[in-house]
N, C-alpha and C positions, 0 to 999 in steps of 0.2 A: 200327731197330737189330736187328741179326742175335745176340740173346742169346746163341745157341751158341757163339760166341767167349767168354765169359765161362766159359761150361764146359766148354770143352774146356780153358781156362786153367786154373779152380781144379783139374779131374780130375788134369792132370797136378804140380801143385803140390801137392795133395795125395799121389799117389802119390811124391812124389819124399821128404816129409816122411814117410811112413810106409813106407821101405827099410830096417825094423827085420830083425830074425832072432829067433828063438825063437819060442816055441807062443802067447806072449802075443802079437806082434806078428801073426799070422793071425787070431787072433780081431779085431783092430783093424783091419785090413786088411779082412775081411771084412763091419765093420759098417759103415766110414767110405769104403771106397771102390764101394760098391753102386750101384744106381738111384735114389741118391736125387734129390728135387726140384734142389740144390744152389741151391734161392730167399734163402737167407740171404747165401752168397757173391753170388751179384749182385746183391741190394741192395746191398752194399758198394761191388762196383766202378761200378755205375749210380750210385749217387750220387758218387762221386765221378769219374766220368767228365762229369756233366756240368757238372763245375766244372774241368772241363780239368785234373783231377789225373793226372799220369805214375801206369801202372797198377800198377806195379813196388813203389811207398808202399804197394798195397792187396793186395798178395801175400799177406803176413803175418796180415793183420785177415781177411781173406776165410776163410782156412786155420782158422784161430781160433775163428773162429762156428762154421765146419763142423764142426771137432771137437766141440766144444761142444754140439750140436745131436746130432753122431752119440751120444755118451756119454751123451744124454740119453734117447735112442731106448732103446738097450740096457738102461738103468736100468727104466725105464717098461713095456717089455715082460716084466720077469721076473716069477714066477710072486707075489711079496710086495706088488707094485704092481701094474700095470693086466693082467697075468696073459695076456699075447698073443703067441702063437707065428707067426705068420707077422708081416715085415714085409718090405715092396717087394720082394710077390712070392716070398719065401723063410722058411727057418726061421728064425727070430730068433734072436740069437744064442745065446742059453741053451741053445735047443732044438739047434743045430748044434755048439758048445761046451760047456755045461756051464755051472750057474749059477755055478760058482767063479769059470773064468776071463771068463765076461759081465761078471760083478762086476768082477775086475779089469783088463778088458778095455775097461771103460769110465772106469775111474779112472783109468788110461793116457792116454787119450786127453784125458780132464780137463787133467791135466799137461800134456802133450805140447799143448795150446793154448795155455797160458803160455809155455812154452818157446821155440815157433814166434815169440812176437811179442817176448820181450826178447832176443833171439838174433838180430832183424832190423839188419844194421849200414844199410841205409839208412834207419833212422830216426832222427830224434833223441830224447833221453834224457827230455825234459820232454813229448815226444807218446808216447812211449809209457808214459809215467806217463799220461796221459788214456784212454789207449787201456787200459791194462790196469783202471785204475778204472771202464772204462765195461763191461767185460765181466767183471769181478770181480760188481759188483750186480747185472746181467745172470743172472748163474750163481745166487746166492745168491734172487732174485725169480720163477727160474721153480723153484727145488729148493722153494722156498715157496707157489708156486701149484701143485704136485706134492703137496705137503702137505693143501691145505686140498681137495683132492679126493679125496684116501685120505677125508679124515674125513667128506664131504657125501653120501657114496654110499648110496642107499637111506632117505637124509634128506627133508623139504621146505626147501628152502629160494627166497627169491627172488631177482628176476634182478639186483638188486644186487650179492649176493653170486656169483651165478655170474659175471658179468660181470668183476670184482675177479678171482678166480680163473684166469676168459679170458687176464686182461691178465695176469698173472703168469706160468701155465705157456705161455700159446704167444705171446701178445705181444711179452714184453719182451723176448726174445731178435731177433726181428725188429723191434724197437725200435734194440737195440746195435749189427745190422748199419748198419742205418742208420748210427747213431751213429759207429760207424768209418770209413764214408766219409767223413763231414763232417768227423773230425777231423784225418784228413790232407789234407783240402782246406784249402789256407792261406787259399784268398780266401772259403770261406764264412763269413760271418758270423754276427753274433747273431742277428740276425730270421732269416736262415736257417736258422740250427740250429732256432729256435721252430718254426716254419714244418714243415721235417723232423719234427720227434719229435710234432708233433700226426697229422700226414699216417702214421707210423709205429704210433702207438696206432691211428688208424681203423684201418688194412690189418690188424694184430695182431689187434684185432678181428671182425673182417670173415671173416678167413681160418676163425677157427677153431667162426664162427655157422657158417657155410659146409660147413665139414668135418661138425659136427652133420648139416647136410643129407644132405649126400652118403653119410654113415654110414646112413640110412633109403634112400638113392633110388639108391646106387649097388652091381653086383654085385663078388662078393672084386674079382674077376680085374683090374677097374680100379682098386679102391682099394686093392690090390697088398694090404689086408689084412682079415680079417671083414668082413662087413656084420652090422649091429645089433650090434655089437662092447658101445656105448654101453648100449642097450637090456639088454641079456644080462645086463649087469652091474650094471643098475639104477641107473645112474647119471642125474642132471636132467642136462635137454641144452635149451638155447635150444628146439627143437621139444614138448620135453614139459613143459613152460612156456607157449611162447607159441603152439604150432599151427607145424605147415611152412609154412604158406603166409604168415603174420607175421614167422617167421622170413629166409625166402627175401627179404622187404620189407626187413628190418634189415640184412641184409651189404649188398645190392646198393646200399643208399642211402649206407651206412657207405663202398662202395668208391667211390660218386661224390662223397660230400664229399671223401674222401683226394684225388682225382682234382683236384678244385677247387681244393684247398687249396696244391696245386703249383706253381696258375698266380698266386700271388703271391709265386714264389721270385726273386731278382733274377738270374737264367740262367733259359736255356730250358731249359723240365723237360719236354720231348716223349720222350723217352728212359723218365723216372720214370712218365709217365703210362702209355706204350705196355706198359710192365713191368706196370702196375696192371690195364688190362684182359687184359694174359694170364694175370693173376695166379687172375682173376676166372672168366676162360673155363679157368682149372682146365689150363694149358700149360706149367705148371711142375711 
């Protein structure tokens, strides 16, 4: 499967939804239509592609996450929270805007993802009731796993608790994208849907042991932002826990149960899997 069709889809679905005017809409433009990975939107449409859903259903959800994801970046980076000025490669937005309009630059975009999906006339009324409760918890579980890291920082605590954390702020948003696919697949069912959202916690997981790594092993210039970002700020990290090289053990096994756990979906999940190891080799 040639991914870059999926992003050059949501790029321009994205830019078509954010053809706003005023100083607020540049700030939003600037943080939402960037380099970023755009790994949220194709989980959406990969799941639901291989359940032979028309992609045109997944328009809307794809747009959704992504906003949602951007507005969370912007949040995260200002000087009150995780305090980081460059992101993908550039100033963040605070630092190129202004913490006012970052602020509401991201609240914008918050909005402007509800909008994007009850505004979709090909959906119906009762899927996009699922859809917005599945991205409403989404929003409220990672502003909560946002939370309980402002307060762990320069703390001990154990990987319980970090892990809990994991799955909150970076998880359960690439949990929802999931979630969205499945939910305008008409033919996925219930063991399906189980099936996805466990396969979605490991990846959620997985990603963000990983990112830990990469924050030690990798230079700015590829991690488009600091290295020892984590470090610096004194933050617990799966590595200052359990060792790099334990760590390294945890994603990598974490992304082959995900890997596995697709091959008892009732469709061919060669699409979902092929997504998982470029997820893995960092291609996204």
């Amino acid at each position: 499967m040639d991914f870059n069709i999926y992003i050059t889809r949501i790029n321009a679905k994205l830019d078509q939804h954010l053809s706003l005017q005023g100083s607020l809409a540049k700030a939003m433009r600037y943080s939402a239509l960037t380099n970023g990975k755009r790994f949220r939107p194709i989980l959406a449409y990969s799941v639901a592609n291989i359940f032979g859903t028309n992609l045109n259903l997944v328009d809307s959800s794809s747009c959704a996450v992504e906003f949602i994801h951007a507005y969370s970046l912007i949040h995260d980076d200002l000087p009150a929270m995780d305090d980081d000025d460059i992101r993908h490669n550039q100033p963040a937005c605070h630092k190129r805007f202004g913490e006012d309009q970052a602020i509401l630059a991201g609240d914008g975009l918050q909005a402007l993802a509800f909008e994007v999906l009850v505004n979709d006339d090909l959906i119906s009324a009762d899927i996009k009731i699922e859809l917005l409760k599945s991205l409403t918890h989404a929003s409220f579980e990672m502003a909560e796993g946002q939370a309980i890291d402002l307060s762990i920082i320069a703390k001990q605590v154990d990987i319980a608790t970090l892990e809990t954390m994991y799955r909150k702020k970076t998880g359960t948003l690439l949990s929802c994208a999931v979630n969205l696919g499945a939910i305008v697949s008409k033919v996925c069912n219930s063991k399906d849907r189980f099936i996805l959202n466990a396969f979605s916690k490991d990846i959620g997981l997985a990603y963000q042991i990983q990112d830990d790594v990469l924050d030690i092993e990798t230079p700015d210039v590829l991690l488009g932002k600091k290295q020892y970002s984590d470090e610096c700020k004194n933050k617990p990290t799966y590595p200052s826990l359990l060792g790099l090289d334990k760590s390294k053990i945890t994603y990598k096994n974490l992304y082959k149960k995900a890997s596995d756990e697709l091959g008892l979906l009732s469709v061919d999940a060669a699409e979902l899997q092929q997504l998982t190891a470029n997820l893995q080799a960092r291609l996204f």
